[in-house]
C-alpha positions in Angstrom: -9.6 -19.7 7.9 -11.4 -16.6 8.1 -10.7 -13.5 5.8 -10.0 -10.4 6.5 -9.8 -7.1 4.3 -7.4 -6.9 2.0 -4.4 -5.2 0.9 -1.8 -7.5 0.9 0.4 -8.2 -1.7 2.1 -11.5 -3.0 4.5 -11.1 -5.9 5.1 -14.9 -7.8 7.6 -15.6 -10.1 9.2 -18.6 -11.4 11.9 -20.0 -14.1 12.3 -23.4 -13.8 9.6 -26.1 -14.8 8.2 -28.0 -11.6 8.4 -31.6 -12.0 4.3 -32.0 -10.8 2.9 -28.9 -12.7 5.0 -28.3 -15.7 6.3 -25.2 -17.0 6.6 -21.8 -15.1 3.5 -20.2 -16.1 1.5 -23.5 -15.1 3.3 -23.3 -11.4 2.2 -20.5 -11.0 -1.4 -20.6 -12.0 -1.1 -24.0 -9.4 0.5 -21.6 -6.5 -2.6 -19.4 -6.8 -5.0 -22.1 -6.4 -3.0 -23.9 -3.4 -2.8 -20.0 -1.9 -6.9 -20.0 -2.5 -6.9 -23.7 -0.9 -5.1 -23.0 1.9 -8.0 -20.4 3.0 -6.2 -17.2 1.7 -8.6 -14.9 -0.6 -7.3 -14.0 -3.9 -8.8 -10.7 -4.2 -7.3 -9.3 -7.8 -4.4 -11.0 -9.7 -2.3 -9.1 -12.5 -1.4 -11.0 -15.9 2.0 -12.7 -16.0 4.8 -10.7 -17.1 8.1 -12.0 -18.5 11.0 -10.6 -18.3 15.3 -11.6 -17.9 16.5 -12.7 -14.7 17.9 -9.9 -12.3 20.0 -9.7 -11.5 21.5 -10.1 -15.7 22.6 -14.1 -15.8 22.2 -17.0 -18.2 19.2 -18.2 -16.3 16.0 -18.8 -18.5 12.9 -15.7 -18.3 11.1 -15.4 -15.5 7.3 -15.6 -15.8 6.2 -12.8 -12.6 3.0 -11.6 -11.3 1.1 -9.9 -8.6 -1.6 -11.1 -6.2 -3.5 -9.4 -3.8 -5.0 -11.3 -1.0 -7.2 -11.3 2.0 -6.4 -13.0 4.9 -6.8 -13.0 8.9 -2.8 -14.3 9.2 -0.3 -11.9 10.4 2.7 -11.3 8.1 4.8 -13.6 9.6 2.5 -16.2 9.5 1.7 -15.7 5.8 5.4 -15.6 4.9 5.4 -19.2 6.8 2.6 -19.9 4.7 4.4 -18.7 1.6 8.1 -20.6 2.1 5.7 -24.0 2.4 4.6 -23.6 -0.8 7.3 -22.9 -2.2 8.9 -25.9 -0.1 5.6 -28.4 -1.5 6.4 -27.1 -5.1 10.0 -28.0 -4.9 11.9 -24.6 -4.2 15.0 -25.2 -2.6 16.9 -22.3 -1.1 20.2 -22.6 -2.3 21.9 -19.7 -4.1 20.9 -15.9 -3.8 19.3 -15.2 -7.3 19.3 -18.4 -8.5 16.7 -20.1 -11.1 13.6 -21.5 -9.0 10.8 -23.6 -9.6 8.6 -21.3 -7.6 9.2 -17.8 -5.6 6.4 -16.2 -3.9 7.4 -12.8 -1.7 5.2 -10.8 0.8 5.5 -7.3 -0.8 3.1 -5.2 1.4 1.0 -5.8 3.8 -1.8 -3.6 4.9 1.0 -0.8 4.6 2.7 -1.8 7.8 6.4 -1.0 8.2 8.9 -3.7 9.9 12.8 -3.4 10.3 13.5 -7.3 10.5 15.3 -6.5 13.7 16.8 -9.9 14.7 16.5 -11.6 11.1 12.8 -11.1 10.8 10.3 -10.2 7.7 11.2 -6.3 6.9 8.3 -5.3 5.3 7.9 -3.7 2.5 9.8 -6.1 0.6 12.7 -4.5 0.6 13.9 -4.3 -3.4 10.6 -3.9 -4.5 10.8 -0.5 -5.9 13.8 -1.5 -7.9 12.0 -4.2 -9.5 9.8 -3.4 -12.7 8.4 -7.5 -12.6 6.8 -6.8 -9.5 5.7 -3.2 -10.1 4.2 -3.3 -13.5 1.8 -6.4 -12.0 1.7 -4.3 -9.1 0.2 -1.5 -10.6 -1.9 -3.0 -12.7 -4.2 -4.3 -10.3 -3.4 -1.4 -7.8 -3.2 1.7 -10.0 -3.2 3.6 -6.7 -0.7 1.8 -4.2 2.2 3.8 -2.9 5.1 2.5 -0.9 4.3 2.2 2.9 7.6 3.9 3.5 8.4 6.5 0.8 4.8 7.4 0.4 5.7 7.4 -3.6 3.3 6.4 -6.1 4.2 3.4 -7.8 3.8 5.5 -11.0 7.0 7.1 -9.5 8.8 4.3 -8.4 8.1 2.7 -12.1 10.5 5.5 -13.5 12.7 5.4 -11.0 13.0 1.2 -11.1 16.6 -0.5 -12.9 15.2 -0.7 -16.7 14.9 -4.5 -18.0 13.1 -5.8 -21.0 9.8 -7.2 -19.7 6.5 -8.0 -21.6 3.2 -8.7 -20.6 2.0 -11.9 -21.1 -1.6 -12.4 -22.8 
């Protein structure tokens, strides 16, 4: 598959350990080399951040981060792309919120603007500028991005996001 430019933006996160590639931090490392196998360019990737699950429930840490990627699909094609992963790593869709083995989400991409008129993709993601584990990788591997919609810099939307406890991961 082709590339094209990029400026798309996957956000990964996962709780739960995967019964082929172990504990969440090593599912996701394995997610961005099936996304890089599957002919999508990984352009820059953000360190993985931890933080509590939101919303607030008994569910272990997440381990979250940020990709950005190159690729000649159109978003509803990469979302397809996306929910088989997930699918091939085990995620079953189940309950709204719940601990996963694997979550990837199309956050932006190339700044276009959908409504998910008839159940389709809405783009931007539409909670990401409540969500610090998707803006803090976000930013730091696009210290410049602003929301397609708002036209606020993620700086902004960073202070404006619900506060959780969340660390960087070394």
């Amino acid at each position: 598959m082709a590339t094209e430019r990029s400026g798309i933006f996957v956000a990964l996160g996962a709780n739960l350990p995967s019964a082929v590639h172990g504990a969440p931090r090593a599912t996701l490392e394995a997610a961005v080399r099936f996304l890089a196998r599957e002919g999508v360019q990984i352009v820059k990737r953000s360190s993985w951040w931890q933080s509590a699950a939101q919303p607030v429930s008994d569910q272990p840490d997440f381990i979250n981060g940020v990709v950005e990627i190159g690729s000649t699909l159109p978003p509803d094609g990469l979302l397809a792309l996306l929910h088989r992963i997930e699918a091939s790593f085990g995620r079953v869709r189940q309950t709204r919120w719940g601990a996963r083995v694997l979550d990837l989400d199309l956050i932006d991409y190339r700044g276009q603007s959908t409504s998910g008129e008839g159940g389709g993709l809405i783009l931007p993601h539409p909670r990401l500028q409540e969500r610090l584990f998707v803006l803090l990788p976000l930013q730091e591997i696009a210290p410049e991005w602003r929301h397609p919609v708002s036209g606020v810099v993620i700086d902004a939307l960073i202070g404006q996001a619900n506060v959780i406890k969340i660390n960087k991961l070394e």
